[in-house]
mmCIF entry with sequence, helices, sheets and N, C-alpha, C, O atoms, coordinates in Angstrom:
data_MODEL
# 
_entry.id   MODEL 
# 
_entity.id                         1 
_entity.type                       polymer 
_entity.pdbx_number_of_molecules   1 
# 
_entity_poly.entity_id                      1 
_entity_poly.type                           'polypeptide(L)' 
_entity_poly.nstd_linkage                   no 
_entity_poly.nstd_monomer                   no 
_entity_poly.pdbx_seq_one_letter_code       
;(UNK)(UNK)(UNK)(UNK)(UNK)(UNK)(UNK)(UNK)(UNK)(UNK)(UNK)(UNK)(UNK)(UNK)(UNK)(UNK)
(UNK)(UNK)(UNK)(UNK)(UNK)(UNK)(UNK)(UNK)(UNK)(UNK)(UNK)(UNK)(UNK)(UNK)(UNK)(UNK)
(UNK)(UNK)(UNK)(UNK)(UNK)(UNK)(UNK)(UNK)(UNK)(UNK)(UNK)(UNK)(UNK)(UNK)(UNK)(UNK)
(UNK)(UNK)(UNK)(UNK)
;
_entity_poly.pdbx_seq_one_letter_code_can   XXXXXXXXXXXXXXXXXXXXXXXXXXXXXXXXXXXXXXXXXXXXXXXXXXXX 
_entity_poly.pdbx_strand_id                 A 
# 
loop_
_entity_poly_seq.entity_id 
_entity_poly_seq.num 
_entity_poly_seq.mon_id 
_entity_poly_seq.hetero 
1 1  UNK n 
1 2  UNK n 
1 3  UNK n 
1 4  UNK n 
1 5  UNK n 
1 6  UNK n 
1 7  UNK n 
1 8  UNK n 
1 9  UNK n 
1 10 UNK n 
1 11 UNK n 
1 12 UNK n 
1 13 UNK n 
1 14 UNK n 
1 15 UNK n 
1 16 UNK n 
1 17 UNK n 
1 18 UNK n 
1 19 UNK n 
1 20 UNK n 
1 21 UNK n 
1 22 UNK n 
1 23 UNK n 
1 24 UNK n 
1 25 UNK n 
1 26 UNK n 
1 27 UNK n 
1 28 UNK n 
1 29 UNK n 
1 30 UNK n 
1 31 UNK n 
1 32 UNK n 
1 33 UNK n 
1 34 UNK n 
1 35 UNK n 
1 36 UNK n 
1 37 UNK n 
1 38 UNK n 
1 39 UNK n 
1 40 UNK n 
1 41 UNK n 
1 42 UNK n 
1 43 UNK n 
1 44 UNK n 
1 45 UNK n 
1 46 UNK n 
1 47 UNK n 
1 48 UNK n 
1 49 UNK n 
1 50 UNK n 
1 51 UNK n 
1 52 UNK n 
# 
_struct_asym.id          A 
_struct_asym.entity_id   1 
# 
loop_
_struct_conf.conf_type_id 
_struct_conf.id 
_struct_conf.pdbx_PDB_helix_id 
_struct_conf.beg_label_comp_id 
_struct_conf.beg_label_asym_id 
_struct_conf.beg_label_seq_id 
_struct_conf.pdbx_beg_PDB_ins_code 
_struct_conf.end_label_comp_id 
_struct_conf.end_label_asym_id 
_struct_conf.end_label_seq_id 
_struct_conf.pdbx_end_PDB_ins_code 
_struct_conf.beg_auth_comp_id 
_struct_conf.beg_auth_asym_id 
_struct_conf.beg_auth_seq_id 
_struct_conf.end_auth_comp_id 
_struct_conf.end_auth_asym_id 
_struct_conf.end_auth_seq_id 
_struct_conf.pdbx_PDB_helix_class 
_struct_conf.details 
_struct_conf.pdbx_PDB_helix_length 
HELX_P HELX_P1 AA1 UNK A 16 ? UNK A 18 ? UNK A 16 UNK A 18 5 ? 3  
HELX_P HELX_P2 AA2 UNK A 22 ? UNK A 35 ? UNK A 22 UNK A 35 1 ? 14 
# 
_struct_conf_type.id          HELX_P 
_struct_conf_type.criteria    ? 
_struct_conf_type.reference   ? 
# 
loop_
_atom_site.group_PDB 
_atom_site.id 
_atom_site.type_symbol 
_atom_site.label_atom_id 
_atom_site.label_alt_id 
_atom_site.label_comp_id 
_atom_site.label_asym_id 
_atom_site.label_entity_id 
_atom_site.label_seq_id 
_atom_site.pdbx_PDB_ins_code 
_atom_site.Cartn_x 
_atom_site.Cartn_y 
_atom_site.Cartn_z 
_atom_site.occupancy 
_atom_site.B_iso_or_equiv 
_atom_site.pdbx_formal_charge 
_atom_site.auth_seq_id 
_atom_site.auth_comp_id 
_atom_site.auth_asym_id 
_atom_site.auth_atom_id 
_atom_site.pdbx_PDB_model_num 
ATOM 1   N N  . UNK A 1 1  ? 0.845   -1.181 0.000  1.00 0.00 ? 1  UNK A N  1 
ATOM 2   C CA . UNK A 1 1  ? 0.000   0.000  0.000  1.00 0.00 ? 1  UNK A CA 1 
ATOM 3   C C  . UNK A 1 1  ? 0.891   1.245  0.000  1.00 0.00 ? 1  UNK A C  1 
ATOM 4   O O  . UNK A 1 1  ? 1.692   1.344  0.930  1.00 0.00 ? 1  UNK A O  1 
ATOM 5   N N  . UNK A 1 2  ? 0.843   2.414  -1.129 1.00 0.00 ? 2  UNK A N  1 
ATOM 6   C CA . UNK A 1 2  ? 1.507   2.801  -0.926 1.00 0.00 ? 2  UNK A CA 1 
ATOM 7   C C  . UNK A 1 2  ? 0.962   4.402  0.078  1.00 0.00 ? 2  UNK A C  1 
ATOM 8   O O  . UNK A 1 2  ? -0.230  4.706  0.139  1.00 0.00 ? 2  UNK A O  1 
ATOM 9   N N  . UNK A 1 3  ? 2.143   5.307  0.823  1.00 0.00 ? 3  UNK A N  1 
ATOM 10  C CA . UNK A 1 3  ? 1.838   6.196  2.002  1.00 0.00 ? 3  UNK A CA 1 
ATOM 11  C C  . UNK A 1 3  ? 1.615   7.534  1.228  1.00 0.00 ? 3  UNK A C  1 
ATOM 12  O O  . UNK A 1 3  ? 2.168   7.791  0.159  1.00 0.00 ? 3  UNK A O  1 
ATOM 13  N N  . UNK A 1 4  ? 0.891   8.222  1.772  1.00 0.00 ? 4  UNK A N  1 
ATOM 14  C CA . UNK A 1 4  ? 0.580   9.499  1.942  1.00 0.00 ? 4  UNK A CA 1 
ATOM 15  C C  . UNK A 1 4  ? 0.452   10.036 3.046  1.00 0.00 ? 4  UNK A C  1 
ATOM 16  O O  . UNK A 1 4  ? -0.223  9.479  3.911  1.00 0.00 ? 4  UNK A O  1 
ATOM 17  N N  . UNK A 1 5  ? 0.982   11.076 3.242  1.00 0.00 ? 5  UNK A N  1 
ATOM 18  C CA . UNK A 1 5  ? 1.650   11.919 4.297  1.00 0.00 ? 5  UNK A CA 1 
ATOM 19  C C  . UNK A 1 5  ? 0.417   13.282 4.009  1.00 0.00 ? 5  UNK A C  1 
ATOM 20  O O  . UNK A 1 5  ? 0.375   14.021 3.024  1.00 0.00 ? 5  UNK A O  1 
ATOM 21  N N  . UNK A 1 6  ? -0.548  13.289 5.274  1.00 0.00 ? 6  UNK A N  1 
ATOM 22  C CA . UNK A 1 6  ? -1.887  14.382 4.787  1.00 0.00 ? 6  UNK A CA 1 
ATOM 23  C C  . UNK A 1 6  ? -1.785  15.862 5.797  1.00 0.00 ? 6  UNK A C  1 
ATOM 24  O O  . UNK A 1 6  ? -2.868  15.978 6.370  1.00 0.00 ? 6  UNK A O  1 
ATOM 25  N N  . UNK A 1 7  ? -1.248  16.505 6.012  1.00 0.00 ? 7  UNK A N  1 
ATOM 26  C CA . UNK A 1 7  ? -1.432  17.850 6.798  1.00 0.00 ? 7  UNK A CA 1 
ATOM 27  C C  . UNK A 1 7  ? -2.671  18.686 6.849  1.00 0.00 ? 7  UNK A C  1 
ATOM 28  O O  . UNK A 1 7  ? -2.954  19.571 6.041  1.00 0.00 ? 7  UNK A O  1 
ATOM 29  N N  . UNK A 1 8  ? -3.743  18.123 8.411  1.00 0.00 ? 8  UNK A N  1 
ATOM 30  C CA . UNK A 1 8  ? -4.523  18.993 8.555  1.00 0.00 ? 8  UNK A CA 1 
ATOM 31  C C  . UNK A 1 8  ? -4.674  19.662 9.490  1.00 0.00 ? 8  UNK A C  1 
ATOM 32  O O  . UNK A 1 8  ? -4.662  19.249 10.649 1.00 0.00 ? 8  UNK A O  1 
ATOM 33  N N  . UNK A 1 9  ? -4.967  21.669 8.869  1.00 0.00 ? 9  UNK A N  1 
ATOM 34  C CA . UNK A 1 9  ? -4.388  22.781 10.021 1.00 0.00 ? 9  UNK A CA 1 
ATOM 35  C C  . UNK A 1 9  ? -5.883  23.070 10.637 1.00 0.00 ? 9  UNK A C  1 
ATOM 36  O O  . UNK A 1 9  ? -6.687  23.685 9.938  1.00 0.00 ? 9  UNK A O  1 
ATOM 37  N N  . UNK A 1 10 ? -6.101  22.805 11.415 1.00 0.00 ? 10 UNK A N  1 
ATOM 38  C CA . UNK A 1 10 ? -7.682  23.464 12.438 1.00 0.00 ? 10 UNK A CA 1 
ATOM 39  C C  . UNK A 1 10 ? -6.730  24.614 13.529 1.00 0.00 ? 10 UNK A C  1 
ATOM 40  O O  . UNK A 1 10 ? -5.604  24.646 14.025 1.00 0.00 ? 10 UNK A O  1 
ATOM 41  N N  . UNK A 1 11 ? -7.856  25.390 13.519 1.00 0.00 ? 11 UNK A N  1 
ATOM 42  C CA . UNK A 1 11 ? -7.639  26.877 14.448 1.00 0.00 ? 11 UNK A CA 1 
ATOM 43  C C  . UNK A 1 11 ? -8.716  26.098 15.570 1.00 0.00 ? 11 UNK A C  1 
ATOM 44  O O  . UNK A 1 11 ? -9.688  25.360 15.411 1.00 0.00 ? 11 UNK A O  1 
ATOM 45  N N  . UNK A 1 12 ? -8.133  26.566 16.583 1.00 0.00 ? 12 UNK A N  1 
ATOM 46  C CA . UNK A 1 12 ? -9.148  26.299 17.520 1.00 0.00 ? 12 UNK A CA 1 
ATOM 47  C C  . UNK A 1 12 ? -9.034  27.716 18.847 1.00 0.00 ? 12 UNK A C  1 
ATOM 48  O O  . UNK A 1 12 ? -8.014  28.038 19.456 1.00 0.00 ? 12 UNK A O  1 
ATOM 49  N N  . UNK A 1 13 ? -10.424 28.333 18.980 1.00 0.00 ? 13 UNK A N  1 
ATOM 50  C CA . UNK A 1 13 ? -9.899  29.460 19.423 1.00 0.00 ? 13 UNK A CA 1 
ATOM 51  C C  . UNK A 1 13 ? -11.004 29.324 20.751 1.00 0.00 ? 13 UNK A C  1 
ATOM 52  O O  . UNK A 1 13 ? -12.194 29.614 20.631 1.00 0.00 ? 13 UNK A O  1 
ATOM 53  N N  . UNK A 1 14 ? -10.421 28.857 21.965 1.00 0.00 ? 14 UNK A N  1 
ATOM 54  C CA . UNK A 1 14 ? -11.217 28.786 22.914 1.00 0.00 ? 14 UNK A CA 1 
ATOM 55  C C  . UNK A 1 14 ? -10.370 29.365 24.269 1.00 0.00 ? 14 UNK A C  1 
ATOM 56  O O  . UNK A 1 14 ? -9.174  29.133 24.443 1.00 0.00 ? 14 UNK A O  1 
ATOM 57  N N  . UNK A 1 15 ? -11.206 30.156 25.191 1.00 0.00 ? 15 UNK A N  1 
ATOM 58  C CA . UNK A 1 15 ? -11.283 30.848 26.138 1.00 0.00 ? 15 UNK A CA 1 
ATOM 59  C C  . UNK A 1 15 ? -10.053 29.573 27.199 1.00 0.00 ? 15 UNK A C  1 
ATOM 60  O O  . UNK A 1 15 ? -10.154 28.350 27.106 1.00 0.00 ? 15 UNK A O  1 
ATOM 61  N N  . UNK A 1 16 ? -9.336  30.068 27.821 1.00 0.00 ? 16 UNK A N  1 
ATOM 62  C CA . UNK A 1 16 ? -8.287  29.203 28.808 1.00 0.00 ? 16 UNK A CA 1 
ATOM 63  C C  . UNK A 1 16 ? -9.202  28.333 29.769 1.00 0.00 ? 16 UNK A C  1 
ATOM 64  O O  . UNK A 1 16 ? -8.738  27.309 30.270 1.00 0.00 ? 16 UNK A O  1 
ATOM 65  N N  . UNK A 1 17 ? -9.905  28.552 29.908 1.00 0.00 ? 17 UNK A N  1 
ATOM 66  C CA . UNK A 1 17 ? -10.879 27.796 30.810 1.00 0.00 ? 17 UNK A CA 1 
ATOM 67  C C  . UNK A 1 17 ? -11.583 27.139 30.104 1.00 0.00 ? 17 UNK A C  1 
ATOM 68  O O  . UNK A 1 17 ? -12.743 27.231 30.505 1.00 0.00 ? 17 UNK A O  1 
ATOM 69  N N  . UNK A 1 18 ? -11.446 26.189 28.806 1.00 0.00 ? 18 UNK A N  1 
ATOM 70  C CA . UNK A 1 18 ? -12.402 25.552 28.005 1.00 0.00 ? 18 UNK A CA 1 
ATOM 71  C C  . UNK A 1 18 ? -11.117 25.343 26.985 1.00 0.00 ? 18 UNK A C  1 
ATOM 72  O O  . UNK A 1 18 ? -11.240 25.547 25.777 1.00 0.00 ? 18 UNK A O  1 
ATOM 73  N N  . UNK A 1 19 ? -10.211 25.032 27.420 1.00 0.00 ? 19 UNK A N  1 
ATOM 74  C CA . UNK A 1 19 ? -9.212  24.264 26.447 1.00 0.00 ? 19 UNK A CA 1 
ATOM 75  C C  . UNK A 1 19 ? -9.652  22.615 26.667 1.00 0.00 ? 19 UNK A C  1 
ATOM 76  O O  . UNK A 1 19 ? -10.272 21.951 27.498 1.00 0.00 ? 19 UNK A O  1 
ATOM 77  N N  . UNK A 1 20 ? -8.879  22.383 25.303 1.00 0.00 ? 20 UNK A N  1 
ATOM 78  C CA . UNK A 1 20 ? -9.590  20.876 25.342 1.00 0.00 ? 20 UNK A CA 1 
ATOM 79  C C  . UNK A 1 20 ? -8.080  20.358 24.812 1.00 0.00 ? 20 UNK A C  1 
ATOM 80  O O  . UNK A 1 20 ? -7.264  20.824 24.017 1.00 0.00 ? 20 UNK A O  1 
ATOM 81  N N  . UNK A 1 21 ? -8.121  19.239 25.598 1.00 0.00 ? 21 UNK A N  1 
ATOM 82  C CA . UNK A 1 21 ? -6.283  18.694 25.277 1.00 0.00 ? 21 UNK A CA 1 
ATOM 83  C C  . UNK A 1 21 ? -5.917  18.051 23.809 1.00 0.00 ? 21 UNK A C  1 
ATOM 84  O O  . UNK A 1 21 ? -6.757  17.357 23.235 1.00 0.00 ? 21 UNK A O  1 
ATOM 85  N N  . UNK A 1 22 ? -4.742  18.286 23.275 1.00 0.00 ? 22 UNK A N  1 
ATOM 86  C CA . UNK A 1 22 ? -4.154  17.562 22.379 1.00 0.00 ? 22 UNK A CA 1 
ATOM 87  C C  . UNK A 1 22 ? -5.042  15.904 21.696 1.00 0.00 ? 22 UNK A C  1 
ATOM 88  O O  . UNK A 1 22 ? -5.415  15.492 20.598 1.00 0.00 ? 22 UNK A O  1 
ATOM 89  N N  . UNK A 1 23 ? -5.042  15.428 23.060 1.00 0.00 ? 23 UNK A N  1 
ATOM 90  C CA . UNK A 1 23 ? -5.357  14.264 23.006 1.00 0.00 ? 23 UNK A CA 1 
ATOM 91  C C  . UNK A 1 23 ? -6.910  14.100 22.719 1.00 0.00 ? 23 UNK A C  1 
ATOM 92  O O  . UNK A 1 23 ? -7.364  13.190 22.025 1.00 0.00 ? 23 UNK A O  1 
ATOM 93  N N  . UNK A 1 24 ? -7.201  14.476 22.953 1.00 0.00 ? 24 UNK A N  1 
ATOM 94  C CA . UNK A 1 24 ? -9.146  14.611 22.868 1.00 0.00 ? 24 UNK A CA 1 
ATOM 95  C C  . UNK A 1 24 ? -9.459  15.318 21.632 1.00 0.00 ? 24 UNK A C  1 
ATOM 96  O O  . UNK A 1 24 ? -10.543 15.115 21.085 1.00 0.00 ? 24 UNK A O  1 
ATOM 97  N N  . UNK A 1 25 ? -8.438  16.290 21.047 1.00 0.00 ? 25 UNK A N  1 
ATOM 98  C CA . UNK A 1 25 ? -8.666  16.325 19.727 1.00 0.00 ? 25 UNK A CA 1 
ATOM 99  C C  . UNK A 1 25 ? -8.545  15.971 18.860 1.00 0.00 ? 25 UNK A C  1 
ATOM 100 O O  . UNK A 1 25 ? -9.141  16.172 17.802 1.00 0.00 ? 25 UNK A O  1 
ATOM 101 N N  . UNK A 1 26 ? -7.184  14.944 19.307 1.00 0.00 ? 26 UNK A N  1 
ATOM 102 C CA . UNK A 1 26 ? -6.573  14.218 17.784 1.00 0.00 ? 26 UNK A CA 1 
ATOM 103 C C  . UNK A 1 26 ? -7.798  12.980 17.684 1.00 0.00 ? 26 UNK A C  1 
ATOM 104 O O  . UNK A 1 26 ? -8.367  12.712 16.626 1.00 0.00 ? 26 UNK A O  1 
ATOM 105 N N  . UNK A 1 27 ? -8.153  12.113 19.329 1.00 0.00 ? 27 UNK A N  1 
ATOM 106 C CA . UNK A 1 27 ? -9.532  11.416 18.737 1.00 0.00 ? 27 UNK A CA 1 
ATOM 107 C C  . UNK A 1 27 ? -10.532 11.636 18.067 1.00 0.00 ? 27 UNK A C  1 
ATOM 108 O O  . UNK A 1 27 ? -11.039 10.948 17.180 1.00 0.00 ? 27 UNK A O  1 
ATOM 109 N N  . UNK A 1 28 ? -10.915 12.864 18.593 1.00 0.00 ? 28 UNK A N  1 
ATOM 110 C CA . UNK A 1 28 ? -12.318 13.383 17.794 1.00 0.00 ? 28 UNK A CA 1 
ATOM 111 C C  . UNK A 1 28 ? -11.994 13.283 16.168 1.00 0.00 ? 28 UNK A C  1 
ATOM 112 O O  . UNK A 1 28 ? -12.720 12.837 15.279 1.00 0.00 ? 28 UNK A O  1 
ATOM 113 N N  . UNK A 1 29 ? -10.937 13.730 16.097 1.00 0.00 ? 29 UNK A N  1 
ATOM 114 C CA . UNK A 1 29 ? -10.540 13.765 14.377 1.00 0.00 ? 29 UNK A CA 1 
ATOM 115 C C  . UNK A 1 29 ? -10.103 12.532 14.173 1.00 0.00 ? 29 UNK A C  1 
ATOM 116 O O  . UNK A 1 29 ? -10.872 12.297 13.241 1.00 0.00 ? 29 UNK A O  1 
ATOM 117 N N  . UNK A 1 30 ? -9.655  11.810 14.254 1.00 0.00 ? 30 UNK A N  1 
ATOM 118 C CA . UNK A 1 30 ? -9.447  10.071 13.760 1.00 0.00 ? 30 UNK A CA 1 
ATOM 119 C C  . UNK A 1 30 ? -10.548 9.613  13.864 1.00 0.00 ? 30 UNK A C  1 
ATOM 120 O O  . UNK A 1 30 ? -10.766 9.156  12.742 1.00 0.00 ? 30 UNK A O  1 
ATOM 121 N N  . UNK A 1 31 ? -11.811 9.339  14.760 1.00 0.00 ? 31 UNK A N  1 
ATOM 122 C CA . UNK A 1 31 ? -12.860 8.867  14.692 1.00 0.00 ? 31 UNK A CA 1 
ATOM 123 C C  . UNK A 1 31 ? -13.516 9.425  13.212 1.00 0.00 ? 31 UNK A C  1 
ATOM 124 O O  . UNK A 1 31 ? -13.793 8.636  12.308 1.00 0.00 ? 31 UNK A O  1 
ATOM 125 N N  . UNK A 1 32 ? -13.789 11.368 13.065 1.00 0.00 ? 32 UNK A N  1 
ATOM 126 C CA . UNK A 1 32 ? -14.181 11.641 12.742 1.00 0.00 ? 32 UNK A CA 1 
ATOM 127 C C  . UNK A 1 32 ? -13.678 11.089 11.045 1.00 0.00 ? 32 UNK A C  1 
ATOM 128 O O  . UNK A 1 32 ? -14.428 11.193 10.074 1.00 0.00 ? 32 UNK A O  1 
ATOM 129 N N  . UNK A 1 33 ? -12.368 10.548 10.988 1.00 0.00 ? 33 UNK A N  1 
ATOM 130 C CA . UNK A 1 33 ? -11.936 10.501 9.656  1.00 0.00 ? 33 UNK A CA 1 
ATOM 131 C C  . UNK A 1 33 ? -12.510 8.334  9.285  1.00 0.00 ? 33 UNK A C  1 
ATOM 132 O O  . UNK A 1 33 ? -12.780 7.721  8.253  1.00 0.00 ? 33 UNK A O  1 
ATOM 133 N N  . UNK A 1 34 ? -12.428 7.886  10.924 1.00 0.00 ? 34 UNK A N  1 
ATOM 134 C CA . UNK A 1 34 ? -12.416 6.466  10.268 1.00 0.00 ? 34 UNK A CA 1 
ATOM 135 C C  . UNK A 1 34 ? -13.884 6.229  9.627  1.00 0.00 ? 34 UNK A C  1 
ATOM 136 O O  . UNK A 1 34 ? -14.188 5.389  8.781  1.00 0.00 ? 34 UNK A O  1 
ATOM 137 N N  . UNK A 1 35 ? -14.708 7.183  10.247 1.00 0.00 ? 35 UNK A N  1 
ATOM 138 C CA . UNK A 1 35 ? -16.717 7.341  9.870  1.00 0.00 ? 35 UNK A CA 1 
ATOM 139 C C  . UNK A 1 35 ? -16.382 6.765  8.501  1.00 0.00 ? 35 UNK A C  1 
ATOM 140 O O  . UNK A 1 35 ? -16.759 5.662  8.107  1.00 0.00 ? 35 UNK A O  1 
ATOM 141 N N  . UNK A 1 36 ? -15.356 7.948  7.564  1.00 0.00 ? 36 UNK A N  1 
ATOM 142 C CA . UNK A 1 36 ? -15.695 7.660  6.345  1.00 0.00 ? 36 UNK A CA 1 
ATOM 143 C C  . UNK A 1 36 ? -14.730 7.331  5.557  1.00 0.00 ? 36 UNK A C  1 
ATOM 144 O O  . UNK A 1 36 ? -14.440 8.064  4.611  1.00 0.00 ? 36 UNK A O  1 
ATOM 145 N N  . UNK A 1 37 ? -13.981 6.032  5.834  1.00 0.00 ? 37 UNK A N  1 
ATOM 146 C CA . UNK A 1 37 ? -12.660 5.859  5.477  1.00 0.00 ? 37 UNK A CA 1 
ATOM 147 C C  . UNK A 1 37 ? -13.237 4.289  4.739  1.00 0.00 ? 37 UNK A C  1 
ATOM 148 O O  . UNK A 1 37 ? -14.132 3.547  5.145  1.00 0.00 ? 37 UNK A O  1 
ATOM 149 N N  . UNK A 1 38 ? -12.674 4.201  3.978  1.00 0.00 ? 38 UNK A N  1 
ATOM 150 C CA . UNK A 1 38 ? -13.082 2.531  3.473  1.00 0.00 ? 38 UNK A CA 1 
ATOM 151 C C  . UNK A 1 38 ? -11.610 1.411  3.529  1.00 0.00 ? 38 UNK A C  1 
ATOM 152 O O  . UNK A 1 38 ? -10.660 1.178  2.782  1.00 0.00 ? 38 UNK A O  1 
ATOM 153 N N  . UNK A 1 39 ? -12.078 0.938  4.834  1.00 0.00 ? 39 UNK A N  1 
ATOM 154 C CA . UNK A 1 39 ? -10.533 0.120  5.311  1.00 0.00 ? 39 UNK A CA 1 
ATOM 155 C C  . UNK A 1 39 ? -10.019 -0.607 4.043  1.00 0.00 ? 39 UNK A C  1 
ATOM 156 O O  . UNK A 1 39 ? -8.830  -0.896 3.916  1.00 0.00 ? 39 UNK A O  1 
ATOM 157 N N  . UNK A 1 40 ? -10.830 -0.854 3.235  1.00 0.00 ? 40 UNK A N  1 
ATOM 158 C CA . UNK A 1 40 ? -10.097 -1.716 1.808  1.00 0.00 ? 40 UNK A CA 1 
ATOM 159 C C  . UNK A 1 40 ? -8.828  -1.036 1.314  1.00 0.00 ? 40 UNK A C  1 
ATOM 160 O O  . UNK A 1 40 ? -7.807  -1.673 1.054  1.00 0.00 ? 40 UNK A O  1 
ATOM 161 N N  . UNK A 1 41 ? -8.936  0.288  1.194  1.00 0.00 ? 41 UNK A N  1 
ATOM 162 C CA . UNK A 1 41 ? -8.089  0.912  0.477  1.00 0.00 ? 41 UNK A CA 1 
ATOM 163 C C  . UNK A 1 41 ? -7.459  2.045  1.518  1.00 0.00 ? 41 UNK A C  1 
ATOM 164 O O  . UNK A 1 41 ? -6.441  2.568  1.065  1.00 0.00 ? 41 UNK A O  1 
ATOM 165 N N  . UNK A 1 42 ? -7.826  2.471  2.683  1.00 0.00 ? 42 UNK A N  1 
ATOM 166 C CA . UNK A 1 42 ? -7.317  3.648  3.506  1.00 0.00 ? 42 UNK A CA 1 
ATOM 167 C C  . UNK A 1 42 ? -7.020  2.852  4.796  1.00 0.00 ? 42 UNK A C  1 
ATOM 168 O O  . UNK A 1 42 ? -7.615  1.812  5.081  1.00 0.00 ? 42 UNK A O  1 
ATOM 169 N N  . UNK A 1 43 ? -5.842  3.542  5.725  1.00 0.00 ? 43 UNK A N  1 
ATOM 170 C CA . UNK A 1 43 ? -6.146  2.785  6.851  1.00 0.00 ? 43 UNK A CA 1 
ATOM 171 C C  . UNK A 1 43 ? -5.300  4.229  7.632  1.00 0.00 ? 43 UNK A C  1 
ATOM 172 O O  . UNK A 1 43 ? -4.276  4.793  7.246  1.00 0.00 ? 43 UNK A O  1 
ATOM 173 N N  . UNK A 1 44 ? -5.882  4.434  8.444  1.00 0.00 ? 44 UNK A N  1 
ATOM 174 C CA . UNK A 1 44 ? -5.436  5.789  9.442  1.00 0.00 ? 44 UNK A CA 1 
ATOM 175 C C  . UNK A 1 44 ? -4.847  5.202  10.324 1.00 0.00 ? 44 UNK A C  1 
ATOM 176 O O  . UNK A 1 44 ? -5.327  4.320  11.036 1.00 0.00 ? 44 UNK A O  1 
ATOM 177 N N  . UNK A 1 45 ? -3.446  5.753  10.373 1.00 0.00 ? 45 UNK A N  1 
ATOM 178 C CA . UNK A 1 45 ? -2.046  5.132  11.253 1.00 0.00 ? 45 UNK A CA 1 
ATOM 179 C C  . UNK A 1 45 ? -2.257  6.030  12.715 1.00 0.00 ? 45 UNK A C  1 
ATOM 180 O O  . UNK A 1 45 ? -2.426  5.597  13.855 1.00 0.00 ? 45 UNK A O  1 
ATOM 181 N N  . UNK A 1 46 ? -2.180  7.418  12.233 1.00 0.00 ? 46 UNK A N  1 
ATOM 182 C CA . UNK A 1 46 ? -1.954  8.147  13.580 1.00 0.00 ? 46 UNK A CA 1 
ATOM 183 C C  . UNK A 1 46 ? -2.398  9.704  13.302 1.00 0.00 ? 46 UNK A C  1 
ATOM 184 O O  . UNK A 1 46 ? -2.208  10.189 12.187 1.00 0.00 ? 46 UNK A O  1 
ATOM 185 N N  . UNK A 1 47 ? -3.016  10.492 14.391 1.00 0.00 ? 47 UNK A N  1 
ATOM 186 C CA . UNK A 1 47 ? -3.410  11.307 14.236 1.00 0.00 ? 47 UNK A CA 1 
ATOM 187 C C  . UNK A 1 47 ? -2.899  12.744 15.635 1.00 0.00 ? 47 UNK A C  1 
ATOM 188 O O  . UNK A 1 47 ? -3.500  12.972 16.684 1.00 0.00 ? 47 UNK A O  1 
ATOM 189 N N  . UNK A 1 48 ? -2.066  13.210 15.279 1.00 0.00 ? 48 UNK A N  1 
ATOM 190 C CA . UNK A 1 48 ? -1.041  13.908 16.188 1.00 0.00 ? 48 UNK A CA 1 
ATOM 191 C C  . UNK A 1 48 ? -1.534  15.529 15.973 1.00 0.00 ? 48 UNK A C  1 
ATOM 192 O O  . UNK A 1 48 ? -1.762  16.009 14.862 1.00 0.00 ? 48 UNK A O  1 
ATOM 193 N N  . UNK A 1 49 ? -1.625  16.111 16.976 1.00 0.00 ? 49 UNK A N  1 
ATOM 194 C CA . UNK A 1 49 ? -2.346  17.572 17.790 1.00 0.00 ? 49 UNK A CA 1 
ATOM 195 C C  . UNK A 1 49 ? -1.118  18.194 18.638 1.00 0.00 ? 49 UNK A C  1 
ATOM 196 O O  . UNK A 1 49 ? -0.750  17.821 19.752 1.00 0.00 ? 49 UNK A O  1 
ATOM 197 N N  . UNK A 1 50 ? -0.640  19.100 17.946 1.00 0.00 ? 50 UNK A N  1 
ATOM 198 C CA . UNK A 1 50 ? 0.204   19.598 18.613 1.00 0.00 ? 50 UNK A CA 1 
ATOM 199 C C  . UNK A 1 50 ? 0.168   21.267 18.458 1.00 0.00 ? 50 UNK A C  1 
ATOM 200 O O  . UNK A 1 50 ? -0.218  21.781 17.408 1.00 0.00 ? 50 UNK A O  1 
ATOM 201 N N  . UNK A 1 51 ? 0.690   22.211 19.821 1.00 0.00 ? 51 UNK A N  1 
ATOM 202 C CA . UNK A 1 51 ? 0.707   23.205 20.122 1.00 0.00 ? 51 UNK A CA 1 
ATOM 203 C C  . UNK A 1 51 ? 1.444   23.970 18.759 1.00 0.00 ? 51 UNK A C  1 
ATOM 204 O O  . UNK A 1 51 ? 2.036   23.253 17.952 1.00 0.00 ? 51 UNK A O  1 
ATOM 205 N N  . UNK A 1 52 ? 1.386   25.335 18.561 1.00 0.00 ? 52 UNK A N  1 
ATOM 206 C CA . UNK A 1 52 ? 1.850   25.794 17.740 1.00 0.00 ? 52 UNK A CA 1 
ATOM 207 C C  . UNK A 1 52 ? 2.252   27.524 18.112 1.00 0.00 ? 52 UNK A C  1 
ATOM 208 O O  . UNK A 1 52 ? 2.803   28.225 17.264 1.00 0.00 ? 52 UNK A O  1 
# 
């Protein structure tokens, strides 16, 4: 199978008291990507949230 390497940039602009961690976002977005992924041909390795 061959790899693709996908860069996606989300803004997330929330008040310090309603931050939501790294980790709880990169799930929401891997779930949100396996909904519509067709394991035959795609398979989502890892999904990494980091500060910027």
């Amino acid at each position: 199978m061959k790899k693709k390497k996908i860069i996606i940039v989300i803004s997330y602009d929330y008040e310090d008291k309603n931050t939501v961690s790294n980790d709880r976002i990169a799930d929401r977005v891997k779930n949100d990507l396996l909904k519509g992924s067709n394991p035959k041909h795609e398979k989502i390795e890892s999904v990494t949230v980091e500060d910027n």
